[in-house]
C-alpha positions as CSV (number, residue, x, y, z in Angstrom):
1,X,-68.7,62.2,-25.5
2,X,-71.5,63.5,-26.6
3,X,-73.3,62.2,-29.7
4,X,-74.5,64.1,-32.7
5,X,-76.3,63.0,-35.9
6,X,-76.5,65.1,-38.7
7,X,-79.3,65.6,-41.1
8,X,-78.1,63.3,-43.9
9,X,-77.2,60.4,-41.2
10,X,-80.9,60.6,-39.8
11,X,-82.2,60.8,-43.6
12,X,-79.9,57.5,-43.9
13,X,-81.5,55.9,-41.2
14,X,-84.3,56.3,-42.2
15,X,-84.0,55.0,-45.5
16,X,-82.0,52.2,-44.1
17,X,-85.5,51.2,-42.4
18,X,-87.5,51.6,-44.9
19,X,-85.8,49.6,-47.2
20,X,-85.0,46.3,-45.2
21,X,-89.0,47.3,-44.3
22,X,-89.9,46.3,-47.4
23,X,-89.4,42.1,-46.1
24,X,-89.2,43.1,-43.1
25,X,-89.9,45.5,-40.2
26,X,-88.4,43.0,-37.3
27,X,-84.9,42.9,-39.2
28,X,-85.4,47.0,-40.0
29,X,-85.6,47.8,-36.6
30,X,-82.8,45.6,-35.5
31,X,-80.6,46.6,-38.0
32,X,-81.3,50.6,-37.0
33,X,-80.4,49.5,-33.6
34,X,-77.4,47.8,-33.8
35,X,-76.2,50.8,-36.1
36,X,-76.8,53.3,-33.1
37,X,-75.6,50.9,-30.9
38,X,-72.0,50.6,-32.6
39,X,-72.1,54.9,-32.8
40,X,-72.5,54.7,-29.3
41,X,-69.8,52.3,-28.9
42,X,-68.0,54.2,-31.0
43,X,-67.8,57.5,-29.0
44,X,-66.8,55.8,-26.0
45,X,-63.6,54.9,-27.7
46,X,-63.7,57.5,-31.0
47,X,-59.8,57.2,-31.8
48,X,-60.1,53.2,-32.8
49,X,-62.1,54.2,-36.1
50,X,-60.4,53.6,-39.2
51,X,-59.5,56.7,-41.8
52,X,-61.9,57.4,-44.2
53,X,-59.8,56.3,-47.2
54,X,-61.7,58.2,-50.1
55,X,-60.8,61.5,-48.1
56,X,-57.0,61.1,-46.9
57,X,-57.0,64.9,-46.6
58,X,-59.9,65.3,-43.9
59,X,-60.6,63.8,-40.6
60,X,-63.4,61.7,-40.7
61,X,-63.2,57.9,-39.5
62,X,-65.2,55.0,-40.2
63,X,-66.5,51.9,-38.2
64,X,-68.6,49.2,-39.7
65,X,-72.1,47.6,-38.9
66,X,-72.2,45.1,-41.8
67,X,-73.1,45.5,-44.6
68,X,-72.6,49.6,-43.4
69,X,-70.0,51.9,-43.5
70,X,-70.6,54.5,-40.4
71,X,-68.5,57.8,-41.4
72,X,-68.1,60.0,-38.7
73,X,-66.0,63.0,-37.0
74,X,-64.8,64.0,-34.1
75,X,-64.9,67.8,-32.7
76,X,-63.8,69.1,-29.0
77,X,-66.5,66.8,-27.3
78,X,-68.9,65.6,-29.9
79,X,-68.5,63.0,-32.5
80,X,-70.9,63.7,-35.3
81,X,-72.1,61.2,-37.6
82,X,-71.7,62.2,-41.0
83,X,-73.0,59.7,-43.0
84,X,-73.8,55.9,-43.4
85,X,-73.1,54.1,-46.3
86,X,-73.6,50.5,-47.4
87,X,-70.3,48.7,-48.5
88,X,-71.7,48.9,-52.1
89,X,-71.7,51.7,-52.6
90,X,-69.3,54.5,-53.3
91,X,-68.5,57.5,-51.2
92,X,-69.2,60.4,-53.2
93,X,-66.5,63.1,-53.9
């Protein structure tokens, strides 16, 4: 399955870094790693994610990389990464 990222998932990974940066750029880039590393877990078994509870009505799934919330979608052959968020924080509508 091939793996897509979209614009706002790359901006979160990026701020991701940048913010465990700030203490630390060991635990930034291991933290950005093990997030890609569950997505590409994920899309060798896209089905076992967990319904995106703050959107019933659409199709996205979720998998967790503590302390993150990795929303994502499947489509034909791709799963696209929509967004990550940390558990704090809300999903906006």
């Amino acid at each position: 399955m091939k793996i897509v990222w979209s614009s706002e998932a790359r901006q979160d990974l990026r701020a991701i870094r940048k913010f465990i940066g700030r203490d630390s750029e060991f635990y930034a880039a291991r933290m950005v790693a093990r997030i890609v590393e569950r997505v590409e877990k994920t899309a060798e078994h896209p089905t076992r994610g967990h319904p995106v509870h703050e959107y019933p009505e659409m199709s996205l799934k979720e998998v967790h990389e503590s302390p993150y919330r990795i929303i994502y979608c499947i489509s034909d052959d791709r799963l696209k990464v929509v967004t990550i968020v940390h558990f704090k924080n809300r999903l906006g509508k």
